[in-house]
N, C-alpha and C positions, 0 to 999 in steps of 0.2 A: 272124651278121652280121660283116662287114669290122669287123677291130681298130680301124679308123679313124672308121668311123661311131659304135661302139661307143662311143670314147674321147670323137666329138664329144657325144654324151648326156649323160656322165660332165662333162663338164668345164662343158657348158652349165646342167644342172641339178645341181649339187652336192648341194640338199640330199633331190631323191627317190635319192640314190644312196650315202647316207653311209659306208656301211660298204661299197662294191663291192670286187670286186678289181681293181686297176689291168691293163693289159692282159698287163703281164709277169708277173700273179698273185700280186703283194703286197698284200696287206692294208694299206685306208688306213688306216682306223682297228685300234687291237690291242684298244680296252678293250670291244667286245660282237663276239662272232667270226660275221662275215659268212657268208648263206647264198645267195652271190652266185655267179651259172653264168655269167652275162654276159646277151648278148642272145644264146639259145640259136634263131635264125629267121634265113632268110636278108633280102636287103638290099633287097627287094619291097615290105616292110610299114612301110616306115622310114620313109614320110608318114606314113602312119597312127600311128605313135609319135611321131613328132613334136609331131603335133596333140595326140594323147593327154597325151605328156610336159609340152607347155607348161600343158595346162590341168590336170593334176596340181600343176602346182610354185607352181600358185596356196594348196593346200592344205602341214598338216603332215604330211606320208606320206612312208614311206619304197617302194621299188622292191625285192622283195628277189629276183626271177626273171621274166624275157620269155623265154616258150617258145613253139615249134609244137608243139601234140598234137592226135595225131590231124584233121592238118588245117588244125587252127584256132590262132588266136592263144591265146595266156594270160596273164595278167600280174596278178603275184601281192604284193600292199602287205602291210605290218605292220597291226596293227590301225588299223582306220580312228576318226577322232574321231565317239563319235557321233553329234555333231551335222551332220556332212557327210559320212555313212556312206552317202546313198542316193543324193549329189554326185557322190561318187566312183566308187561304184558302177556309177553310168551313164555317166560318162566311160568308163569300166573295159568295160563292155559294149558300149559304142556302137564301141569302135576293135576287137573282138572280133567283130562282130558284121561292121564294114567286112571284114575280114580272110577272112573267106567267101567274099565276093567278089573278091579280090585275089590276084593272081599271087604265090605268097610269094617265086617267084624275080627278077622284072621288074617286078613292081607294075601290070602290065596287067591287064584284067578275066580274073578266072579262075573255075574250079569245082572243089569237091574232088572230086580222082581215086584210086583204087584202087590194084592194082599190089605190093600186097606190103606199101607202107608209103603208107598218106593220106599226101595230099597237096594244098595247093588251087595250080590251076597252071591255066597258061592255052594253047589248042592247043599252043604252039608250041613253051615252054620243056616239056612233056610228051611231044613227039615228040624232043626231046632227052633226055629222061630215060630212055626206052626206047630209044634210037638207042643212049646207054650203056653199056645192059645187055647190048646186043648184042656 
């Protein structure tokens, strides 16, 4: 994801993100050492985090990795309270589950595609992906 969207996460939800790395890859906080990659997805799923994030930062969770694998969304908290372990849970699932359907490059409806490395993409950013390779 664009440094800039990235940052805007960071700065709007401070405390799912306490220990990230700032964009220039300093550590905000020193006293528990971050296992922060950023938002490792391109900038297609950034509703879908959004919606995610705001209803997370209801809760006390921390954010510690947002990946694509194989495909699909990830996003991975510190331990959950567990009194809102099945809250967050489904937040946690439900923006993973959108993400299936979701151009991870445009955020237009997609499907995952093959090609060497999954991918969920939608015609058009995938005829550009192989137009690439070419």
């Amino acid at each position: 994801m664009k440094d800039e969207l990235e940052k805007e996460f960071t700065d709007k939800y401070p405390k799912l993100f306490k220990h990230h790395r700032n964009v220039c890859g300093e550590r905000e906080s020193k006293a528990i050492p971050p296992i922060w990659f950023g938002l490792e997805c391109a900038d297609g799923w950034y509703s879908i985090l959004a919606e995610a994030f705001e209803k997370l930062s209801k809760f006390d969770v921390e954010i510690f990795q947002v990946k694509e694998k194989f495909g699909g969304l990830r996003i991975y908290v510190d331990d959950k309270p567990l009194e809102y372990a099945k809250e967050i849970g489904d937040i946690i699932h439900a923006a993973e589950e959108k993400a299936w359907d979701t151009c991870e490059y445009c955020g237009k409806p997609g499907e995952r595609r093959g090609g060497g490395w999954l991918k969920t993409l939608c015609d058009e950013c995938e005829g550009k992906r192989h137009k690439a390779k070419e």
